[in-house]
C-alpha positions in Angstrom: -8.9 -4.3 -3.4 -6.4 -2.7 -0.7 -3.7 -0.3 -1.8 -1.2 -0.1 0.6 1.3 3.3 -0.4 4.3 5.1 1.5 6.1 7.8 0.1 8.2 7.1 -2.7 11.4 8.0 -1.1 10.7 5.6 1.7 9.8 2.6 -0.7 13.4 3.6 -2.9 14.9 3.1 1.0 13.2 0.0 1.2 14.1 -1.4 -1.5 17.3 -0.9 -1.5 18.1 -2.2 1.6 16.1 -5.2 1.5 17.5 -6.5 -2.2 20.7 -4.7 -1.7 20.7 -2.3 -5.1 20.9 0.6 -5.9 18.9 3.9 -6.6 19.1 3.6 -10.0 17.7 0.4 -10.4 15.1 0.9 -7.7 14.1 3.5 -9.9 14.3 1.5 -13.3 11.7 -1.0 -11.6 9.2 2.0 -10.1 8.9 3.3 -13.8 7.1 -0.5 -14.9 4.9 -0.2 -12.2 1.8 1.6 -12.2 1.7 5.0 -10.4 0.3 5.3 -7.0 -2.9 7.4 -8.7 -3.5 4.3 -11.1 -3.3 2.2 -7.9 -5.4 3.8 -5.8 -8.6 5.0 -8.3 -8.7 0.9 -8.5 -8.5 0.4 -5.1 -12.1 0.5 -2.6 -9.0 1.3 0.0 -6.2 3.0 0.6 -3.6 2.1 3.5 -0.8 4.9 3.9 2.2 3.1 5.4 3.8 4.8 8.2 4.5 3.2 11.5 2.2 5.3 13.4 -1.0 4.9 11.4 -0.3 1.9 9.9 -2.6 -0.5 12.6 -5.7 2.4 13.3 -6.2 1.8 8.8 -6.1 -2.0 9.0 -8.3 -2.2 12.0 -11.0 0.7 10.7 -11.0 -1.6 6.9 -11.3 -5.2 9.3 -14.5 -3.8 10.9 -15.7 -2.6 7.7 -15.1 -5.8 5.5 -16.8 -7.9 8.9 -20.2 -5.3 8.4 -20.2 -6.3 5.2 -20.0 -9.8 5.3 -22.3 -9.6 8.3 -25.2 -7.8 6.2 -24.4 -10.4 3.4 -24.8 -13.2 5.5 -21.1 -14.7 4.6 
């Protein structure tokens, strides 16, 4: 499983401009979700999404997910 988190304040940012809400109800739909620690401790990885890093994580989990399937012989 692959987490992919930002900060909080981003995501609110996000959200709100992509559904076109407000803070409040951002908000009010974070609180039914689970927490970014309950996330993660089910997660085997954890992408932190910010522009700069965001392609270095995917590529360093692609070459470890192609090891694995290459020791499994997948």
């Amino acid at each position: 499983m692959i987490c992919v988190s930002a900060l909080e304040a981003l995501r609110i940012k996000r959200v709100m401009r992509r559904d076109k809400i407000d803070k409040e109800a951002v908000e009010s739909r974070l609180k039914k979700q689970w927490t970014d620690e309950e996330r993660e401790k089910k997660s085997d990885f954890i992408i932190q999404n910010t522009t700069e890093r965001l392609m270095p994580q995917i590529l360093e989990i692609d070459s470890i997910l192609r090891q694995i399937l290459d020791n499994n012989n997948i």
